[in-house]
C-alpha positions in Angstrom: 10.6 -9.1 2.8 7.1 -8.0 3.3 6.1 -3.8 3.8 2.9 -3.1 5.0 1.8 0.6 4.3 -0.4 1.8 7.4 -2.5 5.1 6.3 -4.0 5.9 9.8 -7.1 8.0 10.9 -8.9 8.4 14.2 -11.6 5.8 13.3 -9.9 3.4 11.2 -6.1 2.0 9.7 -5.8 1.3 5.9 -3.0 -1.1 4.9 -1.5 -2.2 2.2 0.9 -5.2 1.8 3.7 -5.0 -0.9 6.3 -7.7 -1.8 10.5 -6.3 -1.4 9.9 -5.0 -5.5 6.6 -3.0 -4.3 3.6 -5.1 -5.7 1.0 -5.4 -3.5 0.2 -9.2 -2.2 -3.4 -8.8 -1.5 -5.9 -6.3 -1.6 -6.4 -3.3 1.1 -7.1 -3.7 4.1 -9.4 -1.3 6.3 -9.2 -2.1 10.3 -10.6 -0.4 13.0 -9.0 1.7 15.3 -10.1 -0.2 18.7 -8.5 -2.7 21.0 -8.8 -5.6 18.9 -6.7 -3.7 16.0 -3.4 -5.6 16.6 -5.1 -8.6 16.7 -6.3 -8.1 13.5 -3.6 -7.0 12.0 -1.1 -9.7 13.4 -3.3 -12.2 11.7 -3.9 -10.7 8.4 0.1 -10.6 7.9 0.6 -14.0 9.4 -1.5 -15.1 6.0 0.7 -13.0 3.9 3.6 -12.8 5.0 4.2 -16.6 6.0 7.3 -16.5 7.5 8.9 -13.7 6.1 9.9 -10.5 7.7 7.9 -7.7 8.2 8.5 -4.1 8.0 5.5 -1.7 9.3 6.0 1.8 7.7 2.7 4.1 9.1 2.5 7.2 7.8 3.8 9.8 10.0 0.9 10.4 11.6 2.1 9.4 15.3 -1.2 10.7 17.3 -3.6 8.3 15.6 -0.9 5.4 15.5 1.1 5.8 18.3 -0.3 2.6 20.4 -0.7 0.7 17.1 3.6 1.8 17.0 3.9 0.8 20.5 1.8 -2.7 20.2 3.6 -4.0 17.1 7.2 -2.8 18.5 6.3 -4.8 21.6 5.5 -8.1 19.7 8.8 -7.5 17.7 7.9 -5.8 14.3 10.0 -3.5 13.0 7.7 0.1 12.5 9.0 3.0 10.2 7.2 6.3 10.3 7.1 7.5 6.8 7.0 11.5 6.8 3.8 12.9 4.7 6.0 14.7 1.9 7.7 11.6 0.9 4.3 9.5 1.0 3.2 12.5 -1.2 6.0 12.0 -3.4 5.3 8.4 -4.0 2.0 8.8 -4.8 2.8 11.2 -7.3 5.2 9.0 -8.9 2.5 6.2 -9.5 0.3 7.8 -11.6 -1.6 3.9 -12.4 -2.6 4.1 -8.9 -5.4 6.4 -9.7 -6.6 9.3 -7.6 -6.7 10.0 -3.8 -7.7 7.5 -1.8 -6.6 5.6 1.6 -5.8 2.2 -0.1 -3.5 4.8 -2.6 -1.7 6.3 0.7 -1.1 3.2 2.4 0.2 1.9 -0.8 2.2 4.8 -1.4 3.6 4.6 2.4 5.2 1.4 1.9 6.6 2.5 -1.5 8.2 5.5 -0.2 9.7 2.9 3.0 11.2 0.7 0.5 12.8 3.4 -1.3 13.8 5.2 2.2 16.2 3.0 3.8 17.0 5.5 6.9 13.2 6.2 8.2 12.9 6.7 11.7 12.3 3.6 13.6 9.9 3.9 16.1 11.3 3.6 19.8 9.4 3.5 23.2 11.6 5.6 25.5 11.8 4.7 29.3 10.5 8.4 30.1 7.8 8.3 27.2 6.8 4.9 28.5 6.4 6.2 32.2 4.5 9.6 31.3 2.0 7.5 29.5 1.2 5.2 32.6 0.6 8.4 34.2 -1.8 9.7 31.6 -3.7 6.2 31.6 -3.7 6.6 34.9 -5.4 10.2 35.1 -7.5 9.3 32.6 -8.7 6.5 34.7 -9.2 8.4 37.5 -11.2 11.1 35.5 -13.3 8.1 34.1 -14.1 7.3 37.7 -15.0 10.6 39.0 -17.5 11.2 36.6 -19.1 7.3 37.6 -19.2 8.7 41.2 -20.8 11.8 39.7 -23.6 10.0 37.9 -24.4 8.0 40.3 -24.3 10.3 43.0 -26.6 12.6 40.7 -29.0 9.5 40.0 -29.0 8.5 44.3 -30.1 12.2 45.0 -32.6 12.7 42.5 -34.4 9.6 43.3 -34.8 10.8 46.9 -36.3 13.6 46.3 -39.1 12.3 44.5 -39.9 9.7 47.0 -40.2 11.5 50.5 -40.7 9.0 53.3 -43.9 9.7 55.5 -44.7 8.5 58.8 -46.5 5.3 59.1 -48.6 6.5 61.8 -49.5 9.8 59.4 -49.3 13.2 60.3 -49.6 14.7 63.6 
């Protein structure tokens, strides 16, 4: 059994993979936050993990990870959400793991989901799922507005600097 610690942030997600007695297999890794994240990630474990199963504990921290969540429960991963105080807790407990760091929280994530047997397992609810096709959507829509905007803006100011005058000049 593999656990792979997720610390996430707005920018970027720092895992760590640990064996089923918590040492880690390989060192950190830090991955963007962007649409080729799962891609990534699905690769890196498919080195270590070879075969075995994977747990995905993320620190609960379900703004920033939420798609991550959603894309590795789609390709069927199992994902944990590890609550800060017990990631906290962990950490605290491994005092050779040094001071602060992300590589230390992702490390202490998947520590504290191997000692946690009940976590919450992550879920994509029917209404969840449909509220967030309308958001996308809106957000589309906004996306597109503002082109039209821009554009519209760029088309009018143009014109005004180029008045058309009569070929046969004025009268």
């Amino acid at each position: 059994m593999v656990t792979v610690g997720i610390d996430p942030h707005k920018h970027v997600h720092v895992t760590v993979a640990v064996d089923a007695d918590g040492r880690r297999l390989t060192r950190p890794l830090t991955v963007k936050n962007d649409a080729n994240l799962i891609g990534v990630l699905l690769e890196w474990i498919r080195t270590i993990a070879d075969g075995t199963p994977v747990t995905w504990a993320i620190e609960d921290g379900r703004g920033f990870a939420r798609r991550l969540a959603d894309s590795l429960l789609l390709t069927g991963h199992e994902v944990v959400w590890v609550p800060t105080r017990l990631m906290s807790a962990h950490r605290k407990l491994h005092p050779a793991t040094g001071s602060k760091s992300d590589p230390v929280d992702a490390a202490a994530v998947a520590h504290a989901a191997i000692a946690t047997p009940g976590l919450d397992r992550h879920r994509i609810d029917d209404r969840v799922r449909e509220l967030r096709v309308l958001v996308d959507s809106r957000a589309d829509l906004v996306r597109r507005r503002t082109m039209v905007i821009n554009q519209l803006k760029a088309y009018t100011s143009g014109s005004t600097t180029h008045r058309a005058t009569s070929p046969a000049g004025p009268a």
